[in-house]
C-alpha positions as CSV (number, residue, x, y, z in Angstrom):
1,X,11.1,18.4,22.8
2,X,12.0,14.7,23.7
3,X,9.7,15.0,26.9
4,X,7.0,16.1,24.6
5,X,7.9,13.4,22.1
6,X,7.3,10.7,24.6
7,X,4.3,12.2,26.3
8,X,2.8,11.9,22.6
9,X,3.7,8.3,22.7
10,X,3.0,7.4,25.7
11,X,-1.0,9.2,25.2
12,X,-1.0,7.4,21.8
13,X,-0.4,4.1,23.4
14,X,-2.5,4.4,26.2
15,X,-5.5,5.9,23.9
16,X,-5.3,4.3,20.7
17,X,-3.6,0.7,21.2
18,X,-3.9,-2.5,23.2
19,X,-8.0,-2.0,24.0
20,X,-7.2,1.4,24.9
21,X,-10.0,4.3,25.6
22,X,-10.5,4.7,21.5
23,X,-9.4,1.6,20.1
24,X,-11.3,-0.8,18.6
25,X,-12.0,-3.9,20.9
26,X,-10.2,-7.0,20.1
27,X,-13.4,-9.4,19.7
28,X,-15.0,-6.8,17.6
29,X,-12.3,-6.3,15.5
30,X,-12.2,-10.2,14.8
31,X,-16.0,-9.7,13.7
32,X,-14.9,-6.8,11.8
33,X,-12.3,-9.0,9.9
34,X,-14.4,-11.7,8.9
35,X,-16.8,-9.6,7.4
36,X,-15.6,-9.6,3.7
37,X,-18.0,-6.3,2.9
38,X,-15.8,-4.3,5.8
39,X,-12.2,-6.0,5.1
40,X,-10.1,-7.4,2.6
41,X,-7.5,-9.9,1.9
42,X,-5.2,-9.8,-1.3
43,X,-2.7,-10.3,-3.3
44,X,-2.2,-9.3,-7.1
45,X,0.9,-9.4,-9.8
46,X,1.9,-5.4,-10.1
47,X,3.5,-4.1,-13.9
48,X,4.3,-0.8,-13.8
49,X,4.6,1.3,-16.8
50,X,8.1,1.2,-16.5
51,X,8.6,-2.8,-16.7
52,X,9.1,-3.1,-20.2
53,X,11.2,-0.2,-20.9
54,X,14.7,-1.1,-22.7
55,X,18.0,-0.5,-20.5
56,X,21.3,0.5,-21.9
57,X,23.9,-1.6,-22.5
58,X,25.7,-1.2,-19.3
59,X,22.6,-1.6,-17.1
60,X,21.3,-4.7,-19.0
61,X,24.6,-6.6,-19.1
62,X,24.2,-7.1,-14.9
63,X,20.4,-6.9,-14.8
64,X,19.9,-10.5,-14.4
65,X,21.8,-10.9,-11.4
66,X,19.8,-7.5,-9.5
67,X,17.5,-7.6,-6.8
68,X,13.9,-6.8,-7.6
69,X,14.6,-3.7,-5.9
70,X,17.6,-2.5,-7.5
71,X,15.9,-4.0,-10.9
72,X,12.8,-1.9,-10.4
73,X,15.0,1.4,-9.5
74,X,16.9,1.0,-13.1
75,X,13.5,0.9,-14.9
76,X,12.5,3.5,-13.2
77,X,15.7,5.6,-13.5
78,X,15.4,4.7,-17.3
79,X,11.5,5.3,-17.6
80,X,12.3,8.9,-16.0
81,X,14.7,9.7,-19.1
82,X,12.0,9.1,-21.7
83,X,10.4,11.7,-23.8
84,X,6.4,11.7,-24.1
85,X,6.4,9.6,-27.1
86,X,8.3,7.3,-25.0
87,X,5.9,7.0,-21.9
88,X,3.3,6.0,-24.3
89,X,5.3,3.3,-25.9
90,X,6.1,1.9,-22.5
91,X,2.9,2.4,-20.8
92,X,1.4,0.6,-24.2
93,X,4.1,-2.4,-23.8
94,X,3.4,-2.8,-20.0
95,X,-0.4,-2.4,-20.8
96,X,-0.3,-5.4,-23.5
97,X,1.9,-7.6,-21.0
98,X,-0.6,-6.8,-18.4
99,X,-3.2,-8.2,-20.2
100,X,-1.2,-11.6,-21.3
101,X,-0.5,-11.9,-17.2
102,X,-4.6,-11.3,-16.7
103,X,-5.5,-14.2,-19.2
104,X,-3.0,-17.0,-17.6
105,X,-4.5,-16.0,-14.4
106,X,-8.1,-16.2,-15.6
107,X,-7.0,-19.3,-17.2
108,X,-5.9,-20.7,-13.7
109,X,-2.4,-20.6,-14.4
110,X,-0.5,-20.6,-10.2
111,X,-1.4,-17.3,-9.2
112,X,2.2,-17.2,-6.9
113,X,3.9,-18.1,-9.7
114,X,2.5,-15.1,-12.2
115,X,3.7,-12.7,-9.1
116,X,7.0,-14.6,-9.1
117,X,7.9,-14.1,-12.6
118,X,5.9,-11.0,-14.1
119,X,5.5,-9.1,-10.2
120,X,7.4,-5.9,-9.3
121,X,5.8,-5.2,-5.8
122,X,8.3,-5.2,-3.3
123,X,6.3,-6.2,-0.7
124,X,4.5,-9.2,-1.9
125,X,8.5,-11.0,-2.7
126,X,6.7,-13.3,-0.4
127,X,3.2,-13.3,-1.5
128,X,1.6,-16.2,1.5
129,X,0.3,-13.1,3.7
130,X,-1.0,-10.6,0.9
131,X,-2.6,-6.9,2.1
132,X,-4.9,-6.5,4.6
133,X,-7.2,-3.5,4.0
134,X,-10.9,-2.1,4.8
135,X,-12.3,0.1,2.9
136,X,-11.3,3.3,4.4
137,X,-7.5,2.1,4.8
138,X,-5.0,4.8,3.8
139,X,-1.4,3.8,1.8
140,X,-2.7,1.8,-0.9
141,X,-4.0,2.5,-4.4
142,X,-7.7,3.8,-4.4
143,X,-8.6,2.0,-7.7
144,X,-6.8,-1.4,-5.7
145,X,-8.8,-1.1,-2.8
146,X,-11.8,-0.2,-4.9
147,X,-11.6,-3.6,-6.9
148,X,-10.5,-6.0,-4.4
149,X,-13.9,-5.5,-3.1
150,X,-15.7,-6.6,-5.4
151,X,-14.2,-9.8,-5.9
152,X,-15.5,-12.8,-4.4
153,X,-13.4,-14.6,-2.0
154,X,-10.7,-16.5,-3.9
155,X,-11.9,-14.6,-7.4
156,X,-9.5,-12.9,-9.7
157,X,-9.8,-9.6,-12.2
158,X,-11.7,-10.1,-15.0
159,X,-10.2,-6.7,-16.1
160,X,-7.1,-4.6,-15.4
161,X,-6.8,-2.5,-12.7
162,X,-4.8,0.9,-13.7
163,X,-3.1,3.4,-11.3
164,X,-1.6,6.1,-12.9
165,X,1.3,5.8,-9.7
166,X,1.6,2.3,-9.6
167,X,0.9,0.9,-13.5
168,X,-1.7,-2.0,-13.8
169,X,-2.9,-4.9,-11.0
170,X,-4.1,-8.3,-11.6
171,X,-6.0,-9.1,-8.1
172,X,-6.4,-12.4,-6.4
173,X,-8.8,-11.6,-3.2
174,X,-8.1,-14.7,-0.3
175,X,-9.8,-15.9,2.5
176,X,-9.0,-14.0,5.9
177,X,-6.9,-15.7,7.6
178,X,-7.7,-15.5,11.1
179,X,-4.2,-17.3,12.5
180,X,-2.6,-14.4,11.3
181,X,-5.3,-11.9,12.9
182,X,-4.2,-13.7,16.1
183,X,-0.7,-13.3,15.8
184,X,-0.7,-9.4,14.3
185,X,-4.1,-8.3,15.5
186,X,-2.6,-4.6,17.8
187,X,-0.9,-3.7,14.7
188,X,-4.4,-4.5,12.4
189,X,-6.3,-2.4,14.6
190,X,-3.9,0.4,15.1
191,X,-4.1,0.8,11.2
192,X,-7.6,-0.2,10.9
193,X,-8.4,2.5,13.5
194,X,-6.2,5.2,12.2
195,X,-8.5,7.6,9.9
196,X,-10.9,7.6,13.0
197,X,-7.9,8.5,15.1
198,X,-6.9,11.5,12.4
199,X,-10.6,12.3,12.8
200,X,-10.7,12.6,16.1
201,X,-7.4,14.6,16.8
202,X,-8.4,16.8,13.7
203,X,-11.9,17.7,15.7
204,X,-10.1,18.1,18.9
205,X,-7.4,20.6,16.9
206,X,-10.5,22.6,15.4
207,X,-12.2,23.8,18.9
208,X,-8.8,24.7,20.1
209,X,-8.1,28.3,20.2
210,X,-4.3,29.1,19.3
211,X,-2.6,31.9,20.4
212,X,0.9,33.3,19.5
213,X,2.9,36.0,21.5
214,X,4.1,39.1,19.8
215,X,7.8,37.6,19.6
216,X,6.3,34.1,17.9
217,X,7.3,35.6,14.0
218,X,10.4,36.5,15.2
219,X,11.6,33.2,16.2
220,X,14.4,31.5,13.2
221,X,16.9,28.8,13.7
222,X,19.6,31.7,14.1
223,X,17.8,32.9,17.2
224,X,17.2,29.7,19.0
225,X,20.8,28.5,18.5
């Protein structure tokens, strides 16, 4: 199994990163990047439905002091103990904040600030990089990715974006910034080339032709131990 493991690596790395055989080639993928109908660069303020919900008494009295993490996982915990009334009444609340965070940006209040103070993604604590996506990127809100794109470089929502995960994103979409490329560019195109990479092992597994032996079913953990 370990020799297997890292002859998977080893055929990943030499395929699919670092110009390999199916990897997208560095000055292409600098092309690629700069075209803002292909790829994307954002940031947004993120209020889940569960950022207005109350706390109890012992959770509020050292909320202050939390991390955002440990802040968001007692909303959470406390959003998951709420009947159906209650989800509406806190989707509702987070909704109406949402909109109050969407009018200071449209108004030009400091968009790093609005994340600062009203923000509850985790990975945008520091908000100077943002996301990097295309359009086929996997891991990230559809209706995010969706929206981002039709912003104009340096525009913001003129509406709400709503994720029935994730709760509502204001979006900010920023200029490429091509420094950055330079310094993370294998890991962009390993993740910029991974659905073509699923695609391609998928095709490959589909004109394969598996065949088990008449003892395969009667293989358990009992009888390989």
């Amino acid at each position: 199994m370990l020799e297997t493991a890292a002859i998977y690596t080893k055929v990943n790395d030499t395929l699919f990163k670092n110009n390999g055989k199916y990897a997208t080639k560095k000055e292409d993928f600098k092309k690629i990047v700069k075209d803002t109908s292909e790829y994307c660069r954002e940031i947004h303020v993120m209020i889940p439905f569960y950022a207005q919900v109350d706390l109890d008494d012992s959770t509020a009295d050292g909320y202050d002091s939390m991390s955002l993490s440990d802040k968001a996982s007692a909303k959470q915990s406390a959003y998951a103990k709420l009947d159906d009334d209650g989800v509406k009444k806190a989707k509702e609340k987070a909704k109406k904040l949402a909109e109050e965070v969407l009018k200071k940006a449209q108004d030009g209040e400091d968009f790093d600030k609005l994340i600062e103070k009203y923000g509850w993604d985790l990975g945008l604590e520091d908000p100077s990089t943002g996301y990097y996506f295309n359009k086929d990127t996997t891991g990230y809100p559809e209706e995010l990715v969706k929206d981002a794109f039709t912003l104009k470089e340096n525009g913001i929502s003129t509406k709400l974006t709503e994720n029935d995960t994730y709760g509502y994103f204001i979006i900010k979409r920023l200029p490429v910034d091509m420094d950055y490329v330079e310094q993370n560019i294998d890991d962009m195109i390993y993740s910029y080339d991974t659905p073509a990479i699923s695609k391609l092992y998928n095709e490959k597994m589909d004109k394969m032709e598996v065949k088990y032996c008449d003892q395969w079913d009667k293989i358990t953990a009992d009888s390989i131990t």
